[in-house]
C-alpha positions in Angstrom: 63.3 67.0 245.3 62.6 68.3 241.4 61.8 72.0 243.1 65.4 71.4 245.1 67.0 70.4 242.0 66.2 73.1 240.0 67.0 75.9 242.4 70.1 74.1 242.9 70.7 74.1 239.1 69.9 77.7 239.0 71.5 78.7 242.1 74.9 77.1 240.7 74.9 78.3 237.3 74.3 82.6 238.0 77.2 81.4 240.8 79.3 80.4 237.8 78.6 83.2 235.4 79.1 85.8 237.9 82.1 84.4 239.0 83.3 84.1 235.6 82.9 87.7 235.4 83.6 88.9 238.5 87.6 88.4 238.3 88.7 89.2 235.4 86.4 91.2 233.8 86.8 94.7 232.5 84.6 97.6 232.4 84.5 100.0 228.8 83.1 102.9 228.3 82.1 104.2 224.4 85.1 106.5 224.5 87.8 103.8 225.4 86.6 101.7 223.1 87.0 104.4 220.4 90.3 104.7 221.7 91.6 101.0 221.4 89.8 100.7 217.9 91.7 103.8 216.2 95.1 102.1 217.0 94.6 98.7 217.4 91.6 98.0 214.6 93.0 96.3 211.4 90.9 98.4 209.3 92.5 101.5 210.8 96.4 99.8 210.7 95.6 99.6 206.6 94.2 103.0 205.9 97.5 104.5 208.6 99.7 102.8 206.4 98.1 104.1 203.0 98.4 107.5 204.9 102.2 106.7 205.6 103.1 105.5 201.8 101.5 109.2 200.2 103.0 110.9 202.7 106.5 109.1 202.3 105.6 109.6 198.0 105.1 113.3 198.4 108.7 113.3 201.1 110.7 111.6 198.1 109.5 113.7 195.6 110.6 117.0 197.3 113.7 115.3 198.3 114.3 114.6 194.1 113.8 118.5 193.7 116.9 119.1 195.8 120.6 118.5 194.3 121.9 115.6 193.2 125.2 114.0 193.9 126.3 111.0 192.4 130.3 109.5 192.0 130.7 107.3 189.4 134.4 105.4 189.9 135.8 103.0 187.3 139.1 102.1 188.8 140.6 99.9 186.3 139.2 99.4 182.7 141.3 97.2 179.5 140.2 96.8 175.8 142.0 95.5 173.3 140.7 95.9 169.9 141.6 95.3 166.1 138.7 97.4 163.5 138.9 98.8 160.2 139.9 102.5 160.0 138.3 104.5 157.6 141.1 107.2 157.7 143.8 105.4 157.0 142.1 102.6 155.1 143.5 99.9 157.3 143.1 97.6 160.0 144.4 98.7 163.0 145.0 97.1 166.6 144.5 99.4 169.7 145.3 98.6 173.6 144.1 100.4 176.3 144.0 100.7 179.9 142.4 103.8 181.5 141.2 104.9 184.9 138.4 107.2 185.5 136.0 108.8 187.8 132.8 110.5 187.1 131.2 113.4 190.0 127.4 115.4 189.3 125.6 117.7 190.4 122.3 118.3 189.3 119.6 120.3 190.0 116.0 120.3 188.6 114.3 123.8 187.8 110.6 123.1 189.0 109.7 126.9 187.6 110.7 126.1 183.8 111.3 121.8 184.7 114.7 122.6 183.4 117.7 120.2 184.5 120.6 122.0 185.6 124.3 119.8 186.0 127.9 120.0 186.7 129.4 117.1 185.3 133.5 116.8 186.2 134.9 113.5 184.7 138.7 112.9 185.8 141.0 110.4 184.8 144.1 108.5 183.5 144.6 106.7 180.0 147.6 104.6 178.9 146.4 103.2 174.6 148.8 102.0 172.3 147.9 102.3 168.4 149.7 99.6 165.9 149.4 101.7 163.3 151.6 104.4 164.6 153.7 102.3 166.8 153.1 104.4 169.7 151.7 104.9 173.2 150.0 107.6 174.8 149.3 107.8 178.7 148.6 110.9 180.8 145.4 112.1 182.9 142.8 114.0 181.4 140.0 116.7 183.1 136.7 117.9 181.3 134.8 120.0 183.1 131.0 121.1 181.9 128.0 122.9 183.3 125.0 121.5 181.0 121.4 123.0 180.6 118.5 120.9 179.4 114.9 122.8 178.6 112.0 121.6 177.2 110.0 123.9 175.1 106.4 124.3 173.9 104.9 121.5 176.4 103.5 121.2 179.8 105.4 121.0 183.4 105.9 117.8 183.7 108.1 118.1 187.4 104.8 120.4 188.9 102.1 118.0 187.3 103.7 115.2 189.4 104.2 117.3 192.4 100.7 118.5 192.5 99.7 114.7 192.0 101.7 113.6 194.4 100.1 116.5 196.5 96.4 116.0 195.9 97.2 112.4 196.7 98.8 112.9 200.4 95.4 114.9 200.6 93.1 112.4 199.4 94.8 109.8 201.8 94.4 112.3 204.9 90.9 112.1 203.7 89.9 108.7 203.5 92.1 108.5 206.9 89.6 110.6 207.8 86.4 109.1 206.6 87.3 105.5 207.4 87.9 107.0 211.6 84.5 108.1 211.2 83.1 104.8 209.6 85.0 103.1 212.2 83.5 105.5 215.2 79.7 104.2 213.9 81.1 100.8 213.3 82.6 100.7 217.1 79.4 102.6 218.5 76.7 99.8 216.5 78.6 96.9 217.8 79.5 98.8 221.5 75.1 98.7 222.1 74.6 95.9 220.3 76.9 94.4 223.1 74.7 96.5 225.3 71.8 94.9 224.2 72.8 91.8 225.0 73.8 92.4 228.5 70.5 94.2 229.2 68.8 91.0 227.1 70.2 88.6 229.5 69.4 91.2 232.6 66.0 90.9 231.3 65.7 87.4 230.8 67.5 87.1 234.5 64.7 88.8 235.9 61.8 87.1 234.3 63.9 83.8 235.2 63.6 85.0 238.7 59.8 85.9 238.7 59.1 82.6 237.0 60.5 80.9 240.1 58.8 83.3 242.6 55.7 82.5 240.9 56.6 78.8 241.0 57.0 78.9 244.0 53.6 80.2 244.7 52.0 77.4 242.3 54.2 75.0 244.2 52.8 76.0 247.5 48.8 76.1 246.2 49.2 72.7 244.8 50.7 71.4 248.0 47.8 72.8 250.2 44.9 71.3 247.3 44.1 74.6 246.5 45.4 74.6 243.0 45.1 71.3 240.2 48.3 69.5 239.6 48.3 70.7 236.0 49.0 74.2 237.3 52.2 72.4 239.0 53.2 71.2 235.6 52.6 74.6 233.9 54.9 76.6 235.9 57.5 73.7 235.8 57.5 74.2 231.8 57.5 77.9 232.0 60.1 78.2 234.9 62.3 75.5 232.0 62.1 77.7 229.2 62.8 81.2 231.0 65.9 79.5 232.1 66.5 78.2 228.7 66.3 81.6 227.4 68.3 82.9 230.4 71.4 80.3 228.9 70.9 81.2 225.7 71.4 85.1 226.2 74.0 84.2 228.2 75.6 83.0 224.9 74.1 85.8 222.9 76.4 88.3 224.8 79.7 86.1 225.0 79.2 86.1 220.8 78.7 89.5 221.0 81.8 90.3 223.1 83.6 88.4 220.6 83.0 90.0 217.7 83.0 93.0 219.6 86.8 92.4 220.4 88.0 91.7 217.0 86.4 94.4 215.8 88.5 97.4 217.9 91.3 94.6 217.7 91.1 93.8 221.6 92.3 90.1 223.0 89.6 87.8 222.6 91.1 86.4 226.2 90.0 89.4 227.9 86.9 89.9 229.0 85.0 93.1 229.0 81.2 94.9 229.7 80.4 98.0 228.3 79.2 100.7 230.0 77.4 103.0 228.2 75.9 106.4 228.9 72.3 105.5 227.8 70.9 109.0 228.8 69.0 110.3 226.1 68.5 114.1 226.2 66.3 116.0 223.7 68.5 117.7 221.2 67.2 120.5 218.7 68.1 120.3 215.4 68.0 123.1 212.6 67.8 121.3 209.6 68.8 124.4 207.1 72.2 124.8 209.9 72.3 120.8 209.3 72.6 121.6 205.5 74.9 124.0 205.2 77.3 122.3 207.4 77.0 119.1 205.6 78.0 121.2 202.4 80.7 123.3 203.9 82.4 120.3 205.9 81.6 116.8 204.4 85.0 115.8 203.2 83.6 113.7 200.2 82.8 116.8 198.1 86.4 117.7 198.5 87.6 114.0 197.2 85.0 115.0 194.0 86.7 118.2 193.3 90.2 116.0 193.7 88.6 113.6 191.1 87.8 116.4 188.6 91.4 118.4 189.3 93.0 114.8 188.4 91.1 114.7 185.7 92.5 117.8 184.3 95.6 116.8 184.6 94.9 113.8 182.8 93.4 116.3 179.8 96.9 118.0 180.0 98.7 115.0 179.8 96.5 113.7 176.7 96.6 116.8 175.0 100.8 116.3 174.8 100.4 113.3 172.8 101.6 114.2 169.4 102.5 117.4 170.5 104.6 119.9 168.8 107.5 120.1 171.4 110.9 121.1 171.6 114.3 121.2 173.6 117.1 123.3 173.9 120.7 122.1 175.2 123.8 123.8 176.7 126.7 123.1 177.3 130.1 125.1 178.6 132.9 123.3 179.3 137.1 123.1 180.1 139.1 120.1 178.9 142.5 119.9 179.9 145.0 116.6 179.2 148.6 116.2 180.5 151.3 113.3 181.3 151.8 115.1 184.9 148.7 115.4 186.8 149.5 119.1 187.9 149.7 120.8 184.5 146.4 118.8 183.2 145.1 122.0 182.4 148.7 123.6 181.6 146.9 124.2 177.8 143.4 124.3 178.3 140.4 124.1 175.8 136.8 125.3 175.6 134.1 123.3 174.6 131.0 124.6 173.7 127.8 122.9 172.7 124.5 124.3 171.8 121.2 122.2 170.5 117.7 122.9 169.3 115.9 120.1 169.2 111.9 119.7 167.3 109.9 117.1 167.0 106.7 117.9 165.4 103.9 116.1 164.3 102.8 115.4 161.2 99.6 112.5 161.0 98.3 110.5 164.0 95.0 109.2 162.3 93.2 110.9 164.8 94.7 109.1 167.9 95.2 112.7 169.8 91.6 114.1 168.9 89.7 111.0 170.3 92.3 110.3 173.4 91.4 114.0 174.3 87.6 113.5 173.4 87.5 110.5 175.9 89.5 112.5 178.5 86.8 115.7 178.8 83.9 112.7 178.9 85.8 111.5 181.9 86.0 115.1 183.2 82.1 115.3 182.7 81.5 112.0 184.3 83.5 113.8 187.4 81.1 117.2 187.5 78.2 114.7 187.4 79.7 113.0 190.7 80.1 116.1 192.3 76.7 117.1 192.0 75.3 114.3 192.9 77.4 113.8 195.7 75.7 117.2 196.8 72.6 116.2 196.3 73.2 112.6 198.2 74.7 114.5 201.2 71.3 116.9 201.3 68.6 113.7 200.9 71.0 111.6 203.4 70.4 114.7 206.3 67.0 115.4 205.7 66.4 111.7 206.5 68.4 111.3 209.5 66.6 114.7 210.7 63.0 112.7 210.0 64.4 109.7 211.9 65.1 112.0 214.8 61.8 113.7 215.4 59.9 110.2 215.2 62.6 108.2 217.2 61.9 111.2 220.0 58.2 110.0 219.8 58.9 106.4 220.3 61.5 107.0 223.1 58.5 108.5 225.0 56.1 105.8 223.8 58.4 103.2 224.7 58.9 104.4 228.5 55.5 104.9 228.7 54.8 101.3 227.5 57.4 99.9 230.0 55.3 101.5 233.2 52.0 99.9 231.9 54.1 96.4 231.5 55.0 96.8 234.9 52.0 97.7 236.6 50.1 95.2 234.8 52.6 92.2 235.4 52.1 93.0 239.1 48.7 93.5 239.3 47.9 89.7 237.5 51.0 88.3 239.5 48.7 89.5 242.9 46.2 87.9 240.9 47.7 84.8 240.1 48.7 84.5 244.0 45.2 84.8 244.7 43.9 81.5 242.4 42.4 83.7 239.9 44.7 83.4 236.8 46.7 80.6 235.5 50.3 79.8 235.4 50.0 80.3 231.3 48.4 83.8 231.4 50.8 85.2 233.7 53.8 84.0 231.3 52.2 86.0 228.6 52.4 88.9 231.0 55.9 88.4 231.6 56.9 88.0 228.2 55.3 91.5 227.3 57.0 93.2 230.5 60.4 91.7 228.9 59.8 92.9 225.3 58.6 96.2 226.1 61.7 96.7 228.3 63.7 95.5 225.3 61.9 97.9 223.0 63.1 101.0 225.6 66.2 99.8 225.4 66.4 99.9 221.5 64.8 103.0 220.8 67.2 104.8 223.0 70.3 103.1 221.6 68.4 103.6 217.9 68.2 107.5 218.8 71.8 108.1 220.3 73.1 106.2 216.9 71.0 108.5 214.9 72.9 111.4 217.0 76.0 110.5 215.6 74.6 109.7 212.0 73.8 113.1 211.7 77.0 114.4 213.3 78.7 112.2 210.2 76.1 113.6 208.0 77.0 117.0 208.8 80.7 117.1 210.5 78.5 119.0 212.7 78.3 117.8 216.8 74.5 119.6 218.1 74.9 118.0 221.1 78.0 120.2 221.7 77.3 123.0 219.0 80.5 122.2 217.5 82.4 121.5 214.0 83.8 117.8 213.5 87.4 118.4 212.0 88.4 114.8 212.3 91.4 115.7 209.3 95.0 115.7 211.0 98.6 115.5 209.8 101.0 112.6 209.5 103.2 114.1 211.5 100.1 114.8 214.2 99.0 110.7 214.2 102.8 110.1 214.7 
């Protein structure tokens, strides 16, 4: 009754795991997970949108370099107002009501970061002054073209563009970098979940060899040819396989889990990878490995970004307490009437022309040790580039290291699996025959499942490896091929 019982137990519980599996359950490959991940992963939705806001920063910025319109309408305005005039040497009380509206056009000068504007401002005025008893109303047109140039000091409208520039580039960049991150995130997690599925194939099979070989002690102790404490044995071994059977069985449904959130999959839909666990010898020239990790890896290029914004912060520094200047101009036609079509019946020019200087006299140093802490911060820059070369170099040769020995322990590993084998079933014929004990053959099946497990991992440890080095270098070997994971805004869209 306890051996019915148990195969019962058993017999109902792989019924209700592979049922649970069976219906619903959907098969992934590495490449779809990928896939899902890059759209769907939160990690990703947060750098896209970073993306979006530098590339919607650079898109205003150009848009501000175009013309200007702007109306300004004041439809009805009234003031009335009594204030000592210093002509007349009296107070005096003044009404008015006035009607105006204001049109621009203006256009910045990136060249020279001039500002360029036609200014039209039309209306109508009706004041009345106490203190000569009279009213004056008509409309009124002044007309101007206006020119406003800084002098002696830096560009201010390029500086920003090129910031604004430098910063769409660094975002592409870090879109860039945080795909790959998220490509050996998704991969760890994708044979992680691999190694739990083959953990619980593994501790499947030894659960079904532990009752095989129960069965056999069952069978010897019913014909007197074994002890009853051999009975009792492979009762407690045939418990704990399937103990460790259940708890892989958890294991993997944790795994999956985490697994889900990470590519930003429902955690109501069930999955299994299935991975291409092939492992196929690939040659690696460590001087090519180099070169490309120079050339190619985009962090050097977010170091020389760092030092170019560092510059501009020198240029920026450097215009504190500058000697600077700005020059004004302005043509114009003014024109009043009572009747609207003869406003400018008698016309006048106005002209207006203005040098402006400011120049410094004593800033107690400010400007010296402002630009002082500015070229330390421009060292500080070269020193992170370098070593940022020298991290990349030290970062390949290891991976390539990793890579010659993890081809020696794939090999050692398969090897080891074949002995496990062969010597599980050689002392399981053994154990059939009387001559070893229930105990002894658990050991045996215990080594068979760990060196199975240690096949697994190195292969899974070699083909992440094969894409460490493909991030180390922006360089595929398995297909001889550049990585160039850098795309447009308008390409994601």
């Amino acid at each position: 009754m306890r051996h019915l019982n148990i195969k019962t137990r058993s017999f109902i519980l792989m019924f209700l795991i592979s049922s649970a599996s069976g219906f619903s359950q959907q098969g992934l490959t590495l490449e779809q997970a990928l896939t899902i991940a890059e759209s769907n992963s939160p990690t990703m939705k947060r750098t896209r949108l970073g993306l979006v806001r530098s590339q919607e920063n650079l898109n205003a910025q150009n848009a501000a370099l175009k013309s200007q319109f702007s109306l300004s309408v004041n439809p009805i305005g009234y003031s009335q107002n009594r204030s000592f005039n210093d002509l007349i040497s009296k107070w005096n009380s003044v009404k008015t009501t006035e009607s105006y509206g204001l049109f621009t056009v203006a256009q910045p000068i990136v060249l020279t970061d001039a500002r360029i504007s036609l200014i039209n401002r039309f209306g109508y005025r009706d004041s009345y002054s106490e203190y000569t008893n009279s009213t004056t109303k008509g409309f009124s047109n002044n007309l101007s073209l206006n020119l406003d140039q800084p002098l002696f000091t830096y560009n201010r409208t390029k500086l920003q563009l090129k910031e604004l520039e430098l910063a769409l580039e660094n975002s592409k960049i870090s879109y860039a970098i945080q795909l790959l991150s998220l490509e050996k995130g998704v991969t760890q997690a994708f044979y992680y979940v691999y190694q739990q599925q083959q953990s619980l194939d593994i501790a499947r099979q030894a659960f079904e060899n532990m009752q095989k070989s129960y069965e056999v002690s069952k069978n010897k102790v019913d014909a007197g040819i074994s002890a009853r404490e051999e009975m009792f044995q492979a009762e407690l071994n045939l418990a704990t396989t399937k103990s460790d059977y259940e708890n892989k069985q958890v294991e993997l449904e944790n795994a999956k889990d985490e697994f889900k959130i990470l590519i930003g999959m429902s955690l109501y839909d069930d999955l299994i990878v299935l991975p291409n666990i092939a492992v196929d010898t690939v040659k690696v020239d460590i001087a090519l490995a180099i070169d490309q990790g120079l050339a190619n890896r985009m962090e050097i290029r977010q170091r020389e970004i760092d030092i170019e914004t560092s510059q501009f912060d020198l240029i920026q520094t450097k215009a504190l307490n500058e000697f600077k200047g700005s020059l004004g101009l302005s043509v114009g036609l003014f024109g009043d009437n009572e009747k609207f079509g003869d406003v400018y019946a008698n016309p006048t020019d106005n002209e207006d022309v203005s040098l402006s200087l400011t120049i410094p006299l004593w800033d107690w140093g400010e400007r010296k040790s402002r630009i002082k802490a500015t070229e330390a911060t421009i060292e500080s820059a070269n020193i992170s580039f370098e070593e940022e070369r020298n991290d990349i170099i030290l970062g390949i040769r290891k991976v390539y290291r990793n890579l010659l020995n993890l081809q020696n322990q794939i090999g050692i590993a398969r090897q080891n699996v074949i002995n496990a084998q062969l010597t599980y079933d050689l002392n399981l014929e053994r154990y059939k025959n009387g001559d070893l004990t229930g105990m002894d053959l658990n050991l045996f099946q215990e080594q068979l499942s760990q060196k199975q497990l240690t096949f697994t991992n190195s292969l899974i440890s070699y083909k992440l490896e094969l894409l460490n080095l493909k991030i180390q270098t922006m360089y595929d070997f398995e297909k001889k091929q550049q990585v160039s994971p850098v795309m447009s805004l308008d390409d994601k869209k």
